[in-house]
C-alpha positions as CSV (number, residue, x, y, z in Angstrom):
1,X,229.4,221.9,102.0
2,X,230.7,221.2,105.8
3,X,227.3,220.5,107.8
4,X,229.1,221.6,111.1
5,X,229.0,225.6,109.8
6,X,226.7,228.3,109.7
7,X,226.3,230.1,106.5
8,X,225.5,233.4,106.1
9,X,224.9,234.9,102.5
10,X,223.7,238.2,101.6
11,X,221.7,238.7,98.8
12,X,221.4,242.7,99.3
13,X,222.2,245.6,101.6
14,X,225.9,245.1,102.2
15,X,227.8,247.7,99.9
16,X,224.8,249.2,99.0
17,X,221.8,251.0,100.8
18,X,218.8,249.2,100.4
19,X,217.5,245.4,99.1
20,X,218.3,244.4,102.3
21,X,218.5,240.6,102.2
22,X,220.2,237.8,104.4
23,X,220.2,233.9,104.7
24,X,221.5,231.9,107.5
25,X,222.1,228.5,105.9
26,X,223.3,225.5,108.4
27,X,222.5,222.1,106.7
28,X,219.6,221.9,104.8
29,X,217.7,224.5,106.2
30,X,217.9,227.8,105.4
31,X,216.3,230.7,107.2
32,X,215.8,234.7,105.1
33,X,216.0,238.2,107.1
34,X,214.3,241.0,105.1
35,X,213.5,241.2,101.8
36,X,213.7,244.5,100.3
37,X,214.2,246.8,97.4
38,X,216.5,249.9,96.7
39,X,215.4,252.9,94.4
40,X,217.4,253.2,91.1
41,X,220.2,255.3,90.8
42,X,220.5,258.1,88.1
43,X,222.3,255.9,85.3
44,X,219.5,253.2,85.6
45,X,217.6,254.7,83.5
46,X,213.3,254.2,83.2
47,X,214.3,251.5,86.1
48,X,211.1,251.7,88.6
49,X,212.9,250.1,91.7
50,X,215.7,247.4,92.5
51,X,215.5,243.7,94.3
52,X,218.0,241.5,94.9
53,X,219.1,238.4,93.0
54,X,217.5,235.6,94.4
55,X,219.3,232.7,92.3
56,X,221.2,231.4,95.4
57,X,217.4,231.1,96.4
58,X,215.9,229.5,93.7
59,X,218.1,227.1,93.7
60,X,217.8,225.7,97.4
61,X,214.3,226.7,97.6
62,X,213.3,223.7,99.4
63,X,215.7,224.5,102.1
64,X,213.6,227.9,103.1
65,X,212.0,227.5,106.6
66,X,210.7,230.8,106.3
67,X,211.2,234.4,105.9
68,X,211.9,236.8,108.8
69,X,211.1,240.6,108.4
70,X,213.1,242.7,111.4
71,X,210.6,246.5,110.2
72,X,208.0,247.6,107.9
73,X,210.3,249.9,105.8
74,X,210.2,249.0,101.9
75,X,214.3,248.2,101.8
76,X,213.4,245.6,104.2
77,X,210.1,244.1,102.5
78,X,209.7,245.9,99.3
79,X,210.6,242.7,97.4
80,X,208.1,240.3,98.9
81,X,205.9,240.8,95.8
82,X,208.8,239.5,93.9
83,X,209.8,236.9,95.9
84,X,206.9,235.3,97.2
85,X,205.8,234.3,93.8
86,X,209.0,232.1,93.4
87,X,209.5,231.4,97.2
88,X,206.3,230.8,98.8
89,X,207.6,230.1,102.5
90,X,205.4,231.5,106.1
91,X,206.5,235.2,106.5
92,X,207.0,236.2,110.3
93,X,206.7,239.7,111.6
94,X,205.5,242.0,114.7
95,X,202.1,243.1,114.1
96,X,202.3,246.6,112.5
97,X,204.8,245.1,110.4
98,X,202.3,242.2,108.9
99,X,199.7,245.2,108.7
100,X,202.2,246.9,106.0
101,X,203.2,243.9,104.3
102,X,199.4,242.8,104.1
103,X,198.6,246.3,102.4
104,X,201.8,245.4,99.8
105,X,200.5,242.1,99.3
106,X,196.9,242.8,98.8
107,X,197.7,245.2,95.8
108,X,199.7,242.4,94.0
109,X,196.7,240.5,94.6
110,X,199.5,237.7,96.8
111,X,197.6,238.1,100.6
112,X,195.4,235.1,100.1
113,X,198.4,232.8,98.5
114,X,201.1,234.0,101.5
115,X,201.0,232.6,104.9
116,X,202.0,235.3,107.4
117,X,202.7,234.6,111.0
118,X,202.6,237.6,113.8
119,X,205.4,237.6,116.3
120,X,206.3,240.1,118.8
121,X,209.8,241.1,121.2
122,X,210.2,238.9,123.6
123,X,208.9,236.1,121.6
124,X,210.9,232.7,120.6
125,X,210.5,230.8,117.4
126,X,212.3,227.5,115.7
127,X,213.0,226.9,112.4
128,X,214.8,223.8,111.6
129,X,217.8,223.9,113.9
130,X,217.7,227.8,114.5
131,X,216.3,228.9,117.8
132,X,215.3,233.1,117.3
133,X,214.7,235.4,119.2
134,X,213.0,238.1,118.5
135,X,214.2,241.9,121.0
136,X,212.7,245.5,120.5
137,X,214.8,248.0,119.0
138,X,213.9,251.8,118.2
139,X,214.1,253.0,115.0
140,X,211.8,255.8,112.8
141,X,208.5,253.2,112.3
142,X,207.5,251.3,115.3
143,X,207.7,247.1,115.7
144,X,211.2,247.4,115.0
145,X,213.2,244.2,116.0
146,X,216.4,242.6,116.2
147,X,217.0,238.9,116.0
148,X,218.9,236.9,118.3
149,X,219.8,233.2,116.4
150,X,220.7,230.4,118.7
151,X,222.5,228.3,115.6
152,X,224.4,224.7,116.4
153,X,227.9,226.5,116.1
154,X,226.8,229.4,118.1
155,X,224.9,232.8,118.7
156,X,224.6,235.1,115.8
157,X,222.7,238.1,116.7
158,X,221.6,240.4,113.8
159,X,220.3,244.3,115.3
160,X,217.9,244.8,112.3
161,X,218.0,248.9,111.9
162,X,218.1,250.3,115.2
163,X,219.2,253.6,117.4
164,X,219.1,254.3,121.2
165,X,216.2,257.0,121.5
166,X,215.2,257.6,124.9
167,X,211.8,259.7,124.1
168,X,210.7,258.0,121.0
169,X,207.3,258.6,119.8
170,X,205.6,255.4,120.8
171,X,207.1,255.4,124.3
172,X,208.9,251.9,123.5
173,X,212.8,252.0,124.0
174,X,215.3,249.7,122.3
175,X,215.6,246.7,125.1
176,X,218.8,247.4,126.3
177,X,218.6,244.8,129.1
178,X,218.0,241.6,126.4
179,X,220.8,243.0,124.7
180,X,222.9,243.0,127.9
181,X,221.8,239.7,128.9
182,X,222.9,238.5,125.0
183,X,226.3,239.3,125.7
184,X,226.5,237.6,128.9
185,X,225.3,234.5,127.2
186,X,228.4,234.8,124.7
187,X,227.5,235.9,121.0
188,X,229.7,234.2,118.2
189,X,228.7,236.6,115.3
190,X,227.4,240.3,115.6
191,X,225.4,241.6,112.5
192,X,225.4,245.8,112.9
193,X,223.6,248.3,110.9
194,X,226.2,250.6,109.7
195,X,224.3,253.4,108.2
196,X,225.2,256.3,109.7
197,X,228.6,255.3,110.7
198,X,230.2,258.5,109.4
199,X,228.2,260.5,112.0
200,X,229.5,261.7,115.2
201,X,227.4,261.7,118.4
202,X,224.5,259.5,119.0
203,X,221.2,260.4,116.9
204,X,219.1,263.3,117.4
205,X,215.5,261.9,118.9
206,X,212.0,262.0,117.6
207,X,211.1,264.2,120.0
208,X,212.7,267.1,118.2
209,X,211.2,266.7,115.1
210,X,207.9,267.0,117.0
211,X,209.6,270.8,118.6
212,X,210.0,271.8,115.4
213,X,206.7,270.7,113.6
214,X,205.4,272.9,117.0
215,X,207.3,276.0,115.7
216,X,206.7,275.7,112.1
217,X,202.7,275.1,112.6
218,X,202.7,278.4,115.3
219,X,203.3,280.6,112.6
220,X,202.3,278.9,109.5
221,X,199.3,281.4,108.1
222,X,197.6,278.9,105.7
223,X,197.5,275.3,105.0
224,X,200.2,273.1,106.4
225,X,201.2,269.8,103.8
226,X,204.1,267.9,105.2
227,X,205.1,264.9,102.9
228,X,206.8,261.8,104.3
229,X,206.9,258.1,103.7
230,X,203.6,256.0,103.4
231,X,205.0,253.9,106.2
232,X,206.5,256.6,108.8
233,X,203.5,255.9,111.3
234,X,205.4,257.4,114.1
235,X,205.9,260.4,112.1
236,X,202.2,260.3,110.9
237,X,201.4,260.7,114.1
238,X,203.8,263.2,115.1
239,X,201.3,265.5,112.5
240,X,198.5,264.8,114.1
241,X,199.3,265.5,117.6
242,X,200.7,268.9,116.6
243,X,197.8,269.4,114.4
244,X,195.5,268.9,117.3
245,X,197.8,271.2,119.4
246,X,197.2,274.0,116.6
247,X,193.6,273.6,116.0
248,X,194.1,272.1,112.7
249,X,192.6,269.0,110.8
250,X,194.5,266.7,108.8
251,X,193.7,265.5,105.5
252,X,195.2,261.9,104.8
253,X,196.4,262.2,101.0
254,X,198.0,259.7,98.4
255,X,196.5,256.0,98.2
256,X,199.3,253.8,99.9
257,X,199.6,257.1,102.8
258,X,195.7,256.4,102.6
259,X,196.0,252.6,103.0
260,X,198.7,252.5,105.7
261,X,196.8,254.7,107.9
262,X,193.8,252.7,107.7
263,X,195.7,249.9,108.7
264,X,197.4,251.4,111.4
265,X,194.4,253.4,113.2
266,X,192.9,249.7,112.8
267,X,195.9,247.9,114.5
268,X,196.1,250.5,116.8
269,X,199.5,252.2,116.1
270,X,198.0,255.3,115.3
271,X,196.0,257.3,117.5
272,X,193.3,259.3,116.1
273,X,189.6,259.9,116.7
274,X,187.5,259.8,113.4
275,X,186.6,263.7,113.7
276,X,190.3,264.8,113.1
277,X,190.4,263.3,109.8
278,X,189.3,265.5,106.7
279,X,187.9,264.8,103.5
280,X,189.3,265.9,100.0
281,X,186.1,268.7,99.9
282,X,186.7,269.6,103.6
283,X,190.5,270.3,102.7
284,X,189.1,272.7,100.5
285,X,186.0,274.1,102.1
286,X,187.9,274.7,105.4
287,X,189.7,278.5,106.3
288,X,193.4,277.2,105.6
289,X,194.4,277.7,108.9
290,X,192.4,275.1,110.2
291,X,194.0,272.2,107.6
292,X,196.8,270.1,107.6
293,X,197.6,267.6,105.3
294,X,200.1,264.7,105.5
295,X,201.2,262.8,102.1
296,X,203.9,260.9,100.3
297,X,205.9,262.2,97.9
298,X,209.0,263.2,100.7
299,X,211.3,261.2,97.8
300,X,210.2,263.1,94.8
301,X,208.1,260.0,93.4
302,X,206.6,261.0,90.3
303,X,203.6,259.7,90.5
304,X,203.1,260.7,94.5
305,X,201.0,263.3,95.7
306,X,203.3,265.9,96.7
307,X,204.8,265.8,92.9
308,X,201.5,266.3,91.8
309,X,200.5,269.1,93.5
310,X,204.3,270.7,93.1
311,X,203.6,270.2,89.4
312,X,199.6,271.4,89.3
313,X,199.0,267.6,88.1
314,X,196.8,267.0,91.3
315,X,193.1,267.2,90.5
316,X,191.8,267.7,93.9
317,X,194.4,269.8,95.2
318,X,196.3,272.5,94.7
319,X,199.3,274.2,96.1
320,X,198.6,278.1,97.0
321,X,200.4,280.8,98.3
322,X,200.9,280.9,102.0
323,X,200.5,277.5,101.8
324,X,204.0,275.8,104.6
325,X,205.0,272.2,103.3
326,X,207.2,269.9,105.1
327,X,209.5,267.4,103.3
328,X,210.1,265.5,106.4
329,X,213.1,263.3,104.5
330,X,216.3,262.8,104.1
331,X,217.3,262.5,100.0
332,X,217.6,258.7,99.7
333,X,221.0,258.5,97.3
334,X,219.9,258.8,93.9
335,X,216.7,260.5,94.4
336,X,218.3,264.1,95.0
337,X,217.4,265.3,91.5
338,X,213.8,264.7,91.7
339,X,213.6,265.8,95.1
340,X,215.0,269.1,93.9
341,X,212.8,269.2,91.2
342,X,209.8,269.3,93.2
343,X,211.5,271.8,95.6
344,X,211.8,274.1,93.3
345,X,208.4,274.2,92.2
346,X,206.8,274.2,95.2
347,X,208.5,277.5,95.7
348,X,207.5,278.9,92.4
349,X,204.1,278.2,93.3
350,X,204.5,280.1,96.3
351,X,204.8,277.7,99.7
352,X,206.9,278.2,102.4
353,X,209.2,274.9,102.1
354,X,211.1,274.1,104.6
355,X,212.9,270.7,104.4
356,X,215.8,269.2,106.1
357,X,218.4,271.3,105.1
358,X,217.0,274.2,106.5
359,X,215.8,273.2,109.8
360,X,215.2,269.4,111.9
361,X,212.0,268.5,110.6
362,X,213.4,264.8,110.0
363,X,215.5,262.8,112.0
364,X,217.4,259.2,111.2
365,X,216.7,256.3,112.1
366,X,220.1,254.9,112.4
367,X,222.4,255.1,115.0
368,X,225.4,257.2,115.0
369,X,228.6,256.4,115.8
370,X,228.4,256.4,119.7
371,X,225.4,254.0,119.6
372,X,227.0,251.8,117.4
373,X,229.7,251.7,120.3
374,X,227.6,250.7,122.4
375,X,225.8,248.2,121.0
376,X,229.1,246.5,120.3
377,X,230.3,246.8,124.3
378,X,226.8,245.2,125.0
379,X,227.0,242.0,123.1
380,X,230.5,241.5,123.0
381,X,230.8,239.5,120.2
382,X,233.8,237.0,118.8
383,X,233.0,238.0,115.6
384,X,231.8,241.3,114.0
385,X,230.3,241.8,110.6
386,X,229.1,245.2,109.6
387,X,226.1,245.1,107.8
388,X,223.3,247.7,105.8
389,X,225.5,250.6,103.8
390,X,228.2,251.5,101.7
391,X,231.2,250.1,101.3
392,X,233.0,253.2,103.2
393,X,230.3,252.7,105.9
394,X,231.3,249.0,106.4
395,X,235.0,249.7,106.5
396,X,234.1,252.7,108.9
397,X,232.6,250.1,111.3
398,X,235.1,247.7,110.7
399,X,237.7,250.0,112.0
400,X,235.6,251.4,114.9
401,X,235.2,248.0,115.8
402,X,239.1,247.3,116.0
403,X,239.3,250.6,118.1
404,X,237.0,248.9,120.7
405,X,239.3,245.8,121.1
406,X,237.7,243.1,118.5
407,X,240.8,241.6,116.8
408,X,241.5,242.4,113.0
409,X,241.2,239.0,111.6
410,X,237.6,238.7,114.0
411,X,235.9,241.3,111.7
412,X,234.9,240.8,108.6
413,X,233.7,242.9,105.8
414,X,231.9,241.4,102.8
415,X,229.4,243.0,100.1
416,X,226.2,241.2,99.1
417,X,227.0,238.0,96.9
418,X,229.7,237.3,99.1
419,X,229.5,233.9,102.0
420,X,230.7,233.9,105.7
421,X,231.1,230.7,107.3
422,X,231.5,230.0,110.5
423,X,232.5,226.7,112.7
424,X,232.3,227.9,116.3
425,X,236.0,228.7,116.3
426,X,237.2,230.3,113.1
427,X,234.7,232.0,110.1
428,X,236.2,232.5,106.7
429,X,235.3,233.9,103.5
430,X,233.5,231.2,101.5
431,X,232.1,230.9,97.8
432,X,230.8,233.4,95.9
433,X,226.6,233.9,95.0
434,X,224.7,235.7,92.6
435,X,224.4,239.3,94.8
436,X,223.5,241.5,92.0
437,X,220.4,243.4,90.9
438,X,217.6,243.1,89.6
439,X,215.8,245.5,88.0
440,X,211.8,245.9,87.7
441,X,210.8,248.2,85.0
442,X,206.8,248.5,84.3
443,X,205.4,244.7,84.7
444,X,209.1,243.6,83.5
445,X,210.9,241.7,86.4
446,X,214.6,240.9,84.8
447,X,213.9,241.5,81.5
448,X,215.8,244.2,81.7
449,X,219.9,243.9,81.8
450,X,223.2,246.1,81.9
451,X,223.0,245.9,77.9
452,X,219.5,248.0,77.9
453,X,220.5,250.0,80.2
454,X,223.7,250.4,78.4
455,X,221.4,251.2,75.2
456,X,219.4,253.5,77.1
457,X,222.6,255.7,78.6
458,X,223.4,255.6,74.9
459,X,220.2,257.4,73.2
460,X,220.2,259.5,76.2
461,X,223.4,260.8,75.3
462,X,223.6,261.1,71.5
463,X,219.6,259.8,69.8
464,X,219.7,257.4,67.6
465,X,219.5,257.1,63.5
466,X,217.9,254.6,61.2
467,X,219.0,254.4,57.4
468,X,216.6,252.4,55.3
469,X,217.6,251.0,52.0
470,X,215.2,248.7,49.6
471,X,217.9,246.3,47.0
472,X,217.1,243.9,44.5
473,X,217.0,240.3,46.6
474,X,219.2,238.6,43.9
475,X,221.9,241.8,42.6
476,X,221.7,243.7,46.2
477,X,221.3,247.1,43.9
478,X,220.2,249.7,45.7
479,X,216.3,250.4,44.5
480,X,215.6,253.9,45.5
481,X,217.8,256.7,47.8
482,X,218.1,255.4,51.1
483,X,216.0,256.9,53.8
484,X,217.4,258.2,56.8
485,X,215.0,259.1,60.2
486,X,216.5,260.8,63.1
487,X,215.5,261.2,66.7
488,X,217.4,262.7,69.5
489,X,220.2,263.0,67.2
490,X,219.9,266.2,64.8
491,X,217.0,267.9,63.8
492,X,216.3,266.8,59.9
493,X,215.6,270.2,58.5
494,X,217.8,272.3,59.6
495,X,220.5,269.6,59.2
496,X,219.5,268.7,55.4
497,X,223.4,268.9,54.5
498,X,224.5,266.6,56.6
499,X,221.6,264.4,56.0
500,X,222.1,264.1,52.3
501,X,225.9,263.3,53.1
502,X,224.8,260.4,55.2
503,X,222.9,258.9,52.3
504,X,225.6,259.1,50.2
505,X,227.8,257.4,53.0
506,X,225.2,254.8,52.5
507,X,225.3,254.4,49.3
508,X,229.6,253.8,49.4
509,X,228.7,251.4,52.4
510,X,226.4,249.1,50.2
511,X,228.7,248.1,47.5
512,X,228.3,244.9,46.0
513,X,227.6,243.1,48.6
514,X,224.4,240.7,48.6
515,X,224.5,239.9,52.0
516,X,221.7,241.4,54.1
517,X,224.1,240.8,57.4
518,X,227.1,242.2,55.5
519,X,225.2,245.6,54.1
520,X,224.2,246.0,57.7
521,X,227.2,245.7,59.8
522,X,229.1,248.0,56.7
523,X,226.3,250.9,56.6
524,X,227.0,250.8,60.6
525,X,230.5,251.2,60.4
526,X,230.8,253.7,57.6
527,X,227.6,256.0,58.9
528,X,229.2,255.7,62.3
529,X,232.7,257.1,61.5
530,X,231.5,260.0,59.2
531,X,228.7,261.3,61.7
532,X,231.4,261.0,64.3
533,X,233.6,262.7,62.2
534,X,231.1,265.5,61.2
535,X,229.8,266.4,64.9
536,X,231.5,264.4,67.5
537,X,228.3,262.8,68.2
538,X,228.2,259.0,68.3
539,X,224.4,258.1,67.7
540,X,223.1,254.7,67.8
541,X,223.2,253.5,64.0
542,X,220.0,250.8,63.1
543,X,220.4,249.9,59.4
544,X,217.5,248.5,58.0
545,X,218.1,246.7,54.8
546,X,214.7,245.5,52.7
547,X,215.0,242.9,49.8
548,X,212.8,243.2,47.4
């Protein structure tokens, strides 16, 4: 490797929508924006969430200076847990940001092992040869930044997830005036978030979520439940403030919407005296009218509290009619099933539902298309690399981009595992890293591959079948009639005649063979191509062969 270039190598978030993961390697010193996690999608089956590949990582470990989180959101530090363990380097974020990470950290028992630094916007900090700077930027959970990385090649300025509101909740606008002064400066390498690249117009404010949560509470007759995520503070809040507007209460429920609140009211981030908050027995001692209650679950989580209550699976709490719940959400891809799940039954329990579909009770966090615009004509930069979505989202920056006068061969599209380089004149593609998943399933981190999951897609489909013979250890003659179990294939009795067909294929599969390895792999094959033949079903086969 050329010590005179910058190095940057995503482990996550490029081609993809979550694990969001970066390095900036110059030398031997190697700095990490955002560590996060994506939820499965539908053919990972039993998956619990996704992180990024950190072999690249592991291997230059001793090159970390530290890790730098740009928001609180869990694509951006939902992997810590997984990382820390292996990478134990200082973590630096804005304050509500540590607050959230300290509440993640704390339940996988890691706070008192990690070393975790507050910084704010306007704030400076060196690592090794990297100067950065840290600027505000709005997005839907306050502390948001973007990093500005004085490198020895050049300027490389990364926007985190960011829009342009102009009335967001917590009165803090995106700092238009460092970004201005960025450009000025002369940035080699700009780093955009491209998620909502395929939408027109700049994105819809806060403040409107807030007009509708006004209407909606006006003439809701009962309780009001609106779920979102455990770490939308500024839309926590939102709640409250219309709560207080309406006369209402609000009841904090789920344990990590429990926790962040905590931490937030603490911190300061969220405003609100102790005598709004209710109990669990208030919620359900109070007339509904005067009770609103704000909880996770806005992704259909199965073990949240909105799904518990949609599914009468909550203890404490249950969903009546009249009841209004808000699923103050977008569908993150991949969750849409659940999410209509528990739609579905919140209606058939009675609740007026009203989600995002039906009117603006959410709002992205991402810029659209015009504020992408802009924040290219502000920094000006040599080189562009779209970063944070699909693959049709990068492209669709890319080309927007070009439209606004950076040359074709100045913007680069890549996809996590893949290096940019950069000398201060040209950047290049360079060698390929491990940019892959990893899935965590239960208290399993990586134990689980693309040949499980392969094996699970395959039971899902078509069961599976297990034919157990007993043979004589030295003559490999069969002992007694072969058994044959069946689950999520064919229901035994009512399929006896096809069941006593399989032993017999059995049987013919055994031969004379004395060979344990042999009988197996034949009683595969020859069950395999009769069941298939008999019911174009291809179960998984698991011959069991016992010498006796």
């Amino acid at each position: 490797m050329s010590k005179n270039t910058v190095k940057l190598i995503p482990l996550g978030g490029l081609g993809e929508i979550g694990k969001n993961m970066m390095l900036m390697e110059y030398g031997e010193n190697i700095i990490v924006i955002d560590a996060g996690l994506m939820f499965p999608e539908n053919y990972m089956l039993g998956i619990d969430i996704v992180i990024p590949d950190i072999s690249y990582l592991l291997e230059h470990k001793d090159k970390v200076k530290g890790i730098i989180i740009t928001h609180g959101h869990e694509d951006h530090i939902g992997g810590l847990p997984y990382v820390l363990p292996q990478v134990n380097v200082p973590i630096y974020a804005t304050k509500l940001t540590r607050g959230l990470i300290e509440v993640k950290l704390k339940e996988h028992k890691l706070l008192k092992a990690t070393s975790l630094h507050t910084i704010q916007p306007g704030d400076a900090l060196d690592l090794g040869p990297f100067h950065v700077e840290f600027f505000r930027v709005c997005h839907s959970i306050p502390d948001g930044v973007g990093l500005a990385v004085e490198t020895p090649v050049g300027l490389v300025v990364h926007s985190g997830d960011f829009k342009f509101d102009h009335s967001p909740v917590d009165g803090r606008l995106t700092d238009f005036a460092k970004l201005a002064e960025l450009g000025r400066r002369g940035v080699l390498v700009l780093l955009s978030d491209s998620t909502n690249t395929e939408t027109s117009g700049y994105t819809h404010s806060e403040q409107e979520v807030g007009e509708t949560f006004d209407r909606i509470f006006s003439k809701a007759k009962g309780r009001v439940i609106v779920a979102t995520f455990a770490s939308n503070i500024s839309r926590v809040q939102q709640v409250i403030e219309t709560a207080e507007r309406h006369n209402r209460r609000v009841g904090v429920v789920g344990r990590s919407m429990v926790n962040n609140v905590k931490m937030a009211t603490e911190l300061g981030y969220l405003n609100v005296s102790p005598d709004m908050l209710l109990t669990i027995g208030e919620i359900n001692r109070l007339p509904p009218r005067k009770v609103v209650m704000v909880c996770t679950g806005s992704q259909g989580e199965p073990t949240s509290a909105l799904v518990r209550m949609a599914s009468d699976e909550y203890k404490s709490i249950s969903i009546r009619p009249g009841d209004t719940v808000i699923v103050s959400a977008t569908p993150i891809p991949g969750n849409e099933e659940l999410i209509n799940h528990t739609l579905n039954n919140l209606f058939r329990l009675g609740a007026d539902v009203y989600y995002d579909e039906l009117l603006d009770v959410h709002v992205s966090g991402h810029a659209s298309r015009e504020e992408q615009k802009l924040m290219i004509n502000l920094i000006k930069p040599r080189f562009f690399v779209p970063i944070h979505g699909d693959y049709r989202h990068l492209i669709l920056h890319a080309q927007m981009a070009q439209q606004l006068g950076i040359p074709a061969k100045n913007i680069l599209v890549i996809e996590s595992g893949q290096v940019l380089e950069f000398d201060g004149d040209e950047g290049w593609l360079g060698e390929e890293v491990a940019g892959g998943y990893v899935f965590v399933d239960g208290l399993g981190v990586g134990d689980v591959g693309q040949v499980v999951l392969r094996d699970r897609q395959h039971l899902s489909r078509d069961g599976f079948l297990i034919a157990v013979v007993a043979v004589d250890e030295k003559t490999g003659e069969l002992l007694a009639e072969p058994d044959i179990i069946s689950r999520g294939f064919v229901y035994i009795r009512e399929s006896e005649e096809l069941i006593e067909q399989a032993k017999e294929q059995v049987v013919i599969a055994l031969g004379k063979s004395t060979s344990p390895a042999v009988v197996s792999a034949k009683i595969k094959e020859t069950l395999g191509e009769f069941l298939y033949e008999q019911t174009r079903r291809r179960p998984m086969i698991l011959p069991v062969v016992i010498e006796v």
